[in-house]
N, C-alpha and C positions, 0 to 999 in steps of 0.2 A: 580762426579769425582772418577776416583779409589784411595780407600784406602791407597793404598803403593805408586803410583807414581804422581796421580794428575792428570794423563791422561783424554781426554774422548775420544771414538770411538762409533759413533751409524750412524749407517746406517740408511738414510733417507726413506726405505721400512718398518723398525721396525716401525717408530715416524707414517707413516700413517697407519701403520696396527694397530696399538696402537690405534689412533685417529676412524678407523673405529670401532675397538670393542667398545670402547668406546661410540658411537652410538649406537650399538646394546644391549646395556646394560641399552639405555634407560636414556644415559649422567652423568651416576655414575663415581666418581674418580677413575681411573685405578693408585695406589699406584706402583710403580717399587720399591722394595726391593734390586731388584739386576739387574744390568746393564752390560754395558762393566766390565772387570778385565784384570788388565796384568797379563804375565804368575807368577809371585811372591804371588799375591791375589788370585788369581784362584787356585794355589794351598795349600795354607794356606788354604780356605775353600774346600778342598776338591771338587774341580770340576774339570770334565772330562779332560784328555787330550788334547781334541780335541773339548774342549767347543767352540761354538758358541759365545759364553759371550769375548772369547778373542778376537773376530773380530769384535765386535761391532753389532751382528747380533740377540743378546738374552736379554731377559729381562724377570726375574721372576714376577711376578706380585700378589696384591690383588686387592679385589674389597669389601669393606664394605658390607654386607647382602648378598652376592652372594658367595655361595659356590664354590671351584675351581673347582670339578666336572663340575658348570654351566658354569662358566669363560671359561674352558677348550672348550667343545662344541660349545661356540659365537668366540671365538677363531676360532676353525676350520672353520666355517658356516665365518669367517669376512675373510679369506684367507691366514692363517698362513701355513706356509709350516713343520713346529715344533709345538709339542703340544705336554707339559710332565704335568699327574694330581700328583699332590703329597698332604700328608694330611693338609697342612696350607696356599699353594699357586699354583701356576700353572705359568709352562716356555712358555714360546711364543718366539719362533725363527724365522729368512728368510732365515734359510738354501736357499740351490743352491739341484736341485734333487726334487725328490721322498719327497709326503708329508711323515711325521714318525708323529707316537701317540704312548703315552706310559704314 
């Protein structure tokens, strides 16, 4: 649930693409860090405008022994439409569009 409100929003395309990487990681625990936020949280931590995270369509993730670099690539290879590497975690989105990497 979000922080400030209590909410939750997750899109049921997230939880199975979630569930596939998941698979391909060979059934290691995919940790979410960060999930849905209403606009109040999302901007307290500093996230985009136009974050994915406020539609319930994002979720930062780890994975114990696997680098997000690696996260990041079974990600794309599992069908994410979003795919951001960063240095402690890695975003997984169901944007709508054009896959994006970054």
């Amino acid at each position: 649930a979000c922080r400030c409100c209590g909410l939750v929003r997750v899109n049921t395309r997230l939880v199975d693409l979630l569930q596939k990487l998941r698979s391909r990681l060979g059934g290691k625990a995919v940790v979410i860090t960060s999930g849905y936020r209403c606009p109040q949280h999302n901007q307290a931590v500093g996230g985009a405008g136009a974050s994915q995270h406020l539609l319930g369509n994002a979720a930062d993730i780890t994975v114990a022994g696997v680098a997000p670099a690696a996260v990041a690539e079974a990600a794309g290879k599992a069908g994410f439409p979003g795919v951001g590497r960063y240095k402690t975690f890695t975003h997984v989105d169901v944007r709508p569009g054009s896959p994006v990497r970054w």
